[in-house]
C-alpha positions in Angstrom: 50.1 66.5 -6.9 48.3 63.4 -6.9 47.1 60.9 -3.3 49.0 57.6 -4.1 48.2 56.5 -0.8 44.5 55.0 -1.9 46.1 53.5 -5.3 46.4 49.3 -5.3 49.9 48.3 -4.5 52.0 46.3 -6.6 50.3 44.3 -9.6 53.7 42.1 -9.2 52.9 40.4 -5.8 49.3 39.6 -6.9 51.3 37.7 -9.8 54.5 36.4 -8.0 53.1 32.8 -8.3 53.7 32.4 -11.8 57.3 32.8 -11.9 57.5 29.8 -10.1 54.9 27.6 -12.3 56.0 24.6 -13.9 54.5 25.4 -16.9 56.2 28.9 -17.5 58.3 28.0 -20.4 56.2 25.6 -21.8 53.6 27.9 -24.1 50.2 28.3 -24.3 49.9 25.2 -26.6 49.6 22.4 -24.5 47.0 24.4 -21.8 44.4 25.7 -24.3 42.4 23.6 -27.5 42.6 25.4 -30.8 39.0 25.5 -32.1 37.4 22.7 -33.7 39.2 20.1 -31.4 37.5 17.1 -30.2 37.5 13.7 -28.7 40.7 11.8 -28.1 42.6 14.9 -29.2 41.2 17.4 -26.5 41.3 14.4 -23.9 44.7 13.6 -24.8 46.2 17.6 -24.6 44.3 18.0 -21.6 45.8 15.2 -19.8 49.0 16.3 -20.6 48.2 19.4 -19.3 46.9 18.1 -15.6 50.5 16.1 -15.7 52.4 19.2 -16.1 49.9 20.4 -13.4 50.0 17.5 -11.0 53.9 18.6 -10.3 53.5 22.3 -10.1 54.4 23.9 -6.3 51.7 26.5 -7.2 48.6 24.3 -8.5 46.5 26.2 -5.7 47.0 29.5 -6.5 46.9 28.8 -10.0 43.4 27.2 -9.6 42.7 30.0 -7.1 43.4 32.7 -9.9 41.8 30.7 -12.1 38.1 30.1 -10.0 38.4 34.0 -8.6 38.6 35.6 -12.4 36.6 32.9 -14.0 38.3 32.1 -16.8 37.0 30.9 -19.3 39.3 28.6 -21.5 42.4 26.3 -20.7 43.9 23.7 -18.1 44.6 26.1 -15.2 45.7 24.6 -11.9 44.7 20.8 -13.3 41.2 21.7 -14.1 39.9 21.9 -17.4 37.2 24.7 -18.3 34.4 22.5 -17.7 35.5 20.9 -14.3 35.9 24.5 -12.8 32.7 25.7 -14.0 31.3 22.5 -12.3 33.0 24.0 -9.0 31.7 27.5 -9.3 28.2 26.2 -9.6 28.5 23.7 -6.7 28.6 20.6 -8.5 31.0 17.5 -8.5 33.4 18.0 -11.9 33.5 15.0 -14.1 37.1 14.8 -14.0 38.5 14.3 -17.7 41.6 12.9 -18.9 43.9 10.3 -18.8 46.5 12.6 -16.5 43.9 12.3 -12.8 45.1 11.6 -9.9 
């Protein structure tokens, strides 16, 4: 018989934050740029994005998530791609985006 006792627990608790984001039933759409998109179009999407963000009770955990796995595309916890790379390697982001606050 196998030694659960060393195994991770629950994949569930380390997720538990997104059940209560505010963008749960929203879709993928409005958080991540289809390819080719530019300009006003990504500035404008990504604004909308850090609005939905703005109002969310788990922005930090999000972000968290978000800085801890690196990840690599989308608006997660009101940063775009570019700003959280900025963090990572210790610079100030250029915040983007009509939605800041």
């Amino acid at each position: 018989m196998s030694d659960v006792a060393r195994q991770p627990g629950s994949a569930q608790r380390s997720w538990q934050w997104q059940s209560r984001a505010a963008c749960r039933d929203l879709g993928s759409g409005r958080f991540f740029h289809p390819a080719g998109e530019r300009g006003d179009d990504r500035e404008e999407r990504d604004a909308a994005a850090k609005r939905v963000c703005a109002g969310c009770p788990v922005r930090s955990a999000c972000l968290a998530h978000a800085l801890h796995t690196r990840e690599p595309f989308g608006v997660w916890g009101g940063l775009t791609e570019e700003e959280r790379r900025a963090l990572l390697e210790g610079r100030e982001p250029a915040l983007s985006g009509r939605g800041r606050r």
